[in-house]
C-alpha positions in Angstrom: 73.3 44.8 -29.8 70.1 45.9 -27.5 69.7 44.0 -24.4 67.0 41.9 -23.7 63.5 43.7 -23.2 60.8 43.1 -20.7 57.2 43.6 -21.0 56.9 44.7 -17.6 56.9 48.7 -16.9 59.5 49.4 -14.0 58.4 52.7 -13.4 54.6 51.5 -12.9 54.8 49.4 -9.1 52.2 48.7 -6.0 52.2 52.2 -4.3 52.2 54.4 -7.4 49.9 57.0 -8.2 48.4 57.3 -11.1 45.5 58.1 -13.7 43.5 55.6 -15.5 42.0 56.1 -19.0 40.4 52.9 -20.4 36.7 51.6 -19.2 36.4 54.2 -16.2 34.4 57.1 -15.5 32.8 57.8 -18.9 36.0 57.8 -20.2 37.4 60.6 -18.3 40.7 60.2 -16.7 40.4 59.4 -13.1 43.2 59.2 -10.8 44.0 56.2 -8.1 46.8 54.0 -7.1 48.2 50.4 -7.8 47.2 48.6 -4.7 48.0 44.7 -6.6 50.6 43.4 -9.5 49.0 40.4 -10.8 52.1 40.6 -13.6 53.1 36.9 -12.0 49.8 35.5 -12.6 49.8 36.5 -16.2 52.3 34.7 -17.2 51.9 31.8 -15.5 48.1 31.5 -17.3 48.7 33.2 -20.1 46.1 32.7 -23.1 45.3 29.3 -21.7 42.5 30.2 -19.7 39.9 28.1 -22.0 37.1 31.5 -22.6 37.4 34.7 -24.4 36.0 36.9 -21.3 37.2 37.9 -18.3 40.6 38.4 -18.6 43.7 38.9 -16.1 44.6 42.0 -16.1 47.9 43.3 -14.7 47.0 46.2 -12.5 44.2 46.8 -9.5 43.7 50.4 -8.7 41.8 51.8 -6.2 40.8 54.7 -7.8 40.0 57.8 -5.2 36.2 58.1 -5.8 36.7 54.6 -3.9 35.8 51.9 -6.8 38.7 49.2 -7.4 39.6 48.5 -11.3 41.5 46.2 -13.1 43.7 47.6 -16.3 46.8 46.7 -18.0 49.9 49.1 -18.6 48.2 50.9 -21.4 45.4 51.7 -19.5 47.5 53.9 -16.6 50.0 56.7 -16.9 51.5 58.0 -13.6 50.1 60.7 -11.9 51.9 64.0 -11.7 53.1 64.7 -8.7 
């Protein structure tokens, strides 16, 4: 039997390098690193924020051309080294 899973993604942490795709830069991938985890905060509000806008999101990144963005695992992979 499989142990329990997590939703969280160890290898993505505050620190990490990486390259957003979703919502940035026409699209194109642009790189930056994790500078907040706002993981906690998700799951203490959840769904039960009472609007349809403005979610949490997991991640903030300050991406290198200096803007700040906020994305969820599926928006980052981690930047080669």
């Amino acid at each position: 039997m499989a142990g329990p899973t997590s939703n969280s993604s160890p290898q993505l942490s505050v620190g990490t390098a990486v390259i957003v795709r979703a919502g940035v830069a026409e699209a194109r991938s642009t790189p930056g690193k994790i500078v907040e985890d706002y993981g906690s905060t998700q799951q203490v509000v959840g769904a039960d924020l009472g609007r349809d806008w403005a979610p949490i999101r997991r991640w903030a990144v300050a991406l290198d051309d200096g803007r700040l963005v906020f994305v969820d695992d599926d928006d980052l992979e981690i930047a080669p080294a």
